[in-house]
N, C-alpha and C positions, 0 to 999 in steps of 0.2 A: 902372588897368587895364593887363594887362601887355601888350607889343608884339606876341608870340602869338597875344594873345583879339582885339587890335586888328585884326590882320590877317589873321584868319579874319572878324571881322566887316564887316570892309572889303568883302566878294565883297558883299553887301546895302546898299543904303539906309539909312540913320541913322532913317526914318521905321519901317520896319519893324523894326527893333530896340526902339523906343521903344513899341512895339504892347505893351498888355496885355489878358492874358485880359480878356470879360468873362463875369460871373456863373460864375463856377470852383465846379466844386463842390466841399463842405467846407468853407470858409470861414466859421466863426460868428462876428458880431461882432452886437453890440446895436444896434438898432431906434432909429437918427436921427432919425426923424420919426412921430409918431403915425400911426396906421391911419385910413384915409378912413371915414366912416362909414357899419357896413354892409359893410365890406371886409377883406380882411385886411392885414397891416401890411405893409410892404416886405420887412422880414426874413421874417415866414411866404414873402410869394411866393419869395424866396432860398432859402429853405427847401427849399418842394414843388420849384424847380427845379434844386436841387443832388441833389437825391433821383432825378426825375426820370433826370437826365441819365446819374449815376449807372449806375441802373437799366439804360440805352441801353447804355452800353458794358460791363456786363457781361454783356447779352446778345450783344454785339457779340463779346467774347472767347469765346464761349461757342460762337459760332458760324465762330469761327474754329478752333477747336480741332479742333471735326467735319469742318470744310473740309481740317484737315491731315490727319486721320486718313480721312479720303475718297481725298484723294491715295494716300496710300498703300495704301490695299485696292485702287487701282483699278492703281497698278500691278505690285502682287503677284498679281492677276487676270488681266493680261498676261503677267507673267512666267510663270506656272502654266499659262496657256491655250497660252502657245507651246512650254514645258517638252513636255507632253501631245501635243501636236503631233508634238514631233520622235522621242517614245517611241511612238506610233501608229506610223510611219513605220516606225521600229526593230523593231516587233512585227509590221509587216506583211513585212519584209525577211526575220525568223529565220522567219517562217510559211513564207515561198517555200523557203527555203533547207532546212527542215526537210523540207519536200515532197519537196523535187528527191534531199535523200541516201536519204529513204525510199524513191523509187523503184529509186534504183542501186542499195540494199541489196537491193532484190529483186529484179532484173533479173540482180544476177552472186551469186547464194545458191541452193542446192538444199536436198533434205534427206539429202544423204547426207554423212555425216560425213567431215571434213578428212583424217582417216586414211586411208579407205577412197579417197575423192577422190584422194590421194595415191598410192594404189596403183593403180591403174586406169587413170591418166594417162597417155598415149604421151610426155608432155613433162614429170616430175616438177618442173623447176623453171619451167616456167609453170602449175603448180599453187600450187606454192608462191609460187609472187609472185600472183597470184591469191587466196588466202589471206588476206596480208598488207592486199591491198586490202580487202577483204572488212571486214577488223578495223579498218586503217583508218575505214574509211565509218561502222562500228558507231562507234567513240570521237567519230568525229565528230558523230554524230547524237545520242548519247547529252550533247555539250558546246552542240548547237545549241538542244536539247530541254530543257537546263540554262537558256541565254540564255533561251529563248522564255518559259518559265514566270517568271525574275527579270523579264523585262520586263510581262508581264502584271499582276503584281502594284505593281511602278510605275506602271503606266498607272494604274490601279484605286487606287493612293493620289492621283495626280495628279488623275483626273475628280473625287477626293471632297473635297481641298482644293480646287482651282478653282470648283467648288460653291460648298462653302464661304465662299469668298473674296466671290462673287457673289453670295450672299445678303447677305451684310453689307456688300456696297457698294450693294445695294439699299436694307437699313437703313439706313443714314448717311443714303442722299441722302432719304429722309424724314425723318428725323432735323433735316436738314440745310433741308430747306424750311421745317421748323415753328420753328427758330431764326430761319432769317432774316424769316419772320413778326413775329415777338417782339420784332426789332428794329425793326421797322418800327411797330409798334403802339407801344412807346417813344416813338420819333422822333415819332410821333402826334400824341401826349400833351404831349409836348416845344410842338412848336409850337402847339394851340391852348392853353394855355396864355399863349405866349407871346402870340397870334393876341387876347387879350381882356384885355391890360394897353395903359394908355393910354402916350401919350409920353413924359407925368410922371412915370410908374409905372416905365417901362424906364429914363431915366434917372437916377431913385432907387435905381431895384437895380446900374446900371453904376457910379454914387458910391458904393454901400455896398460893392460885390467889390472896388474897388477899395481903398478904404480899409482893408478883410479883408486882401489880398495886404500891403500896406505893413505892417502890424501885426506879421503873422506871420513876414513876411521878415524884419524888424529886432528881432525876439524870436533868430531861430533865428542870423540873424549876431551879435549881442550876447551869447548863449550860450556862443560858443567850439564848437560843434560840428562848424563847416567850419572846418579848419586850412588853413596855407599853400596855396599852389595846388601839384600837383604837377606834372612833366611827363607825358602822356600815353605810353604807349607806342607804337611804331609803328602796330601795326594801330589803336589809341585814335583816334590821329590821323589818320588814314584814315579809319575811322567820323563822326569829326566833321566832317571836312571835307565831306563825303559830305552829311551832317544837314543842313550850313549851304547846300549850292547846291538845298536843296530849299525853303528858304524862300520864304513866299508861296504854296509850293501847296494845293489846297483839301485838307482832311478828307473822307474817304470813307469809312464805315463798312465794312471786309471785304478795303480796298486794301493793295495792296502796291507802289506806284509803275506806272510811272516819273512821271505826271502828277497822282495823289494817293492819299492814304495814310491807314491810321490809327494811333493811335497805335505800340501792338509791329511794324505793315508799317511802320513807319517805323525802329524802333531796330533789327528783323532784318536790313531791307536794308543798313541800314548797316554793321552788320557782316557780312554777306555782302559787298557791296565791299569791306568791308575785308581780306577773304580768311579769314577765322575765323565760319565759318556757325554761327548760334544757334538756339534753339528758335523758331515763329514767335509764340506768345502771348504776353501779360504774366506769367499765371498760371504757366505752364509755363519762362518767365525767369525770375521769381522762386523756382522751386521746383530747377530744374537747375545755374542757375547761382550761380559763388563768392559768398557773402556777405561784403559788408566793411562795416565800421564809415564813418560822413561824416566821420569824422575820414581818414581813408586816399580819401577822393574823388580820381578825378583825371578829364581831361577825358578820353569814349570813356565812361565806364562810364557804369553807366544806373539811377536809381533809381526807384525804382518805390512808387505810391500807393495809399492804401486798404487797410483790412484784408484786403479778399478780392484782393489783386494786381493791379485793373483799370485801372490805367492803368500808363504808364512813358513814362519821357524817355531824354534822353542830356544829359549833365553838360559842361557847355561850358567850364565854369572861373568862378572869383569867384564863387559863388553864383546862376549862372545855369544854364538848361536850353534844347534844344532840347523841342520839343512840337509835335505833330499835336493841338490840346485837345481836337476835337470836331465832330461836325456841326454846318457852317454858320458855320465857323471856318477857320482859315490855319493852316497850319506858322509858328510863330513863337518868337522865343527870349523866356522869361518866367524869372520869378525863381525859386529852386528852391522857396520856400515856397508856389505857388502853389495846391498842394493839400496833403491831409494825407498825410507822408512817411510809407512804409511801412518803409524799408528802401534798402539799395542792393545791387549787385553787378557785378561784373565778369566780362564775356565774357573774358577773356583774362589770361595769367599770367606775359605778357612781361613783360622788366624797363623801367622810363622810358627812351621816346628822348632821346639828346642832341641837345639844339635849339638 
């Protein structure tokens, strides 16, 4: 291990490094010990509970998605609402303003024509300056009567986006309740499950993920698919360092720190400290950001599991990960094979720091 990965894992306990998933989901290995009779075998319950869990955090990402896109309707609804505001204001200013020249226009106007006016005058050039005001007041009135109508029609797109906006941050947050339902019903499921396996039972399935992860990991290192380590880039190394002083804290399903997280609230924030803000879900990481090959790994970037994107890490070096696994679980560093790898990619496009 190199003096790098050393002493970044130095900030943690040697016990907590040593921590592995249990019951990971994805993991297929063959069925150790016969089924009790009447039961199902160890590997089924590994089964329903990798499915399970699964299940949980794609509802999880799902509901996080709605949660960002809530943000945002809620503050383009502000923005809109105070926009609206200060064109009200604006429209209620050229109304005064309109008023006040309308009455000067009529207070220094006759109907006797500017010619004749001009003749008849004991004073022709206070007619004539008179006049001028006259034309004046008119340009003006005809420029405020210009403003007053552009503003009206801004207000009136303003009230009908803000509207707008307001309906569909009313959808989300329905939207947004009937997800985090979902996960909750998940979560459910998850524990009685867990809630009617005996002690025998759970430590049969914590020997069998475990022996799953070992398999898989020393397939994928014996492969040649993770190449040298490489250096991280700065902001990389900022993110991880970031990842690592979170170690130990619980999984929260929907978290984004600073006290617990889940899995994407954990890789976004990190690179948000890191100063290079990312998208905040797996799904929406894997879809925006750079794809690189595990051969081009380096510490900072994040790969990400499942076919449908729902989970992701942060790539610490040698073959290991930072992870938020799951509910009822720790932020902890696990082997990269710990689930089934989807892909990887990189938030950033800096060149390696010199360490």
């Amino acid at each position: 291990m190199s003096g790098r990965l050393l002493g970044l894992l130095g900030m943690v306990c040697t016990t907590t490094l040593a921590a592995q998933v249990l019951l990971t989901p994805g993991i297929a290995v063959a069925d150790p010990e016969p089924p009790v009779s009447g039961e199902r075998s160890v590997a089924e319950l590994l089964t329903d509970l990798q499915k399970l869990y699964r299940q949980a955090e794609q509802a999880t990402e799902t509901y996080n998605a709605t949660e960002e896109k809530l943000k945002e309707r809620r503050a383009e609804a502000e923005r809109l609402t105070a926009a609206l505001a200060r064109t009200r204001l604006s429209l209620q200013e050229s109304r005064g303003a309109a008023g006040r020249l309308a009455r000067q226009q009529y207070q220094t106007s006759t109907d006797i024509s500017p010619y004749v006016r001009l003749l008849l005058a004991r004073d022709p050039q206070h007619a004539l300056d008179q006049g001028q005001v006259i034309g004046r007041l008119a340009r003006e009135r005809v420029e405020t009567v210009g403003r007053l109508e552009g503003s009206e029609r801004k207000a009136d797109g303003l009230a009908r986006r803000a509207r707008a906006a307001l309906d569909e941050q009313l959808t989300l947050t329905e939207r947004r309740k009937k997800e985090r339902d979902a996960v909750r019903r998940r979560l459910d499921d998850v524990e009685e499950l867990l809630a009617s396996l005996t002690p025998d039972q759970l430590t049969a399935l914590a020997r069998l993920e475990r022996d799953g992860v070992a398999e898989a990991q020393e397939k994928l290192m014996d492969s040649g698919a993770l190449s040298d380590d490489r250096n991280p880039s700065t902001e990389g190394d900022r993110a991880v360092r970031y990842a690592v002083r979170q170690l130990g804290k619980p999984y929260e399903w929907g978290a984004e720190g600073p006290t617990s997280y889940d899995c994407s609230g954990l890789t976004s924030e990190a690179w948000r400290a890191a100063g290079s803000p990312i998208p905040r879900t797996s799904q929406e990481q894997w879809a925006e950001l750079q794809h690189i090959p595990l051969t081009e790994l380096r510490p900072g970037d994040l790969v990400v599991y499942f076919p449908e994107a729902t989970h992701v890490a942060i790539y610490l070096g040698e073959g290991r990960v930072v992870q938020a696994p799951r509910a009822g679980e720790e932020i902890k560093v696990s082997p990269i094979a710990a689930n089934p790898i989807l892909g990887a990619v990189r938030p950033d496009a800096s060149p390696p720091a010199k360490l």
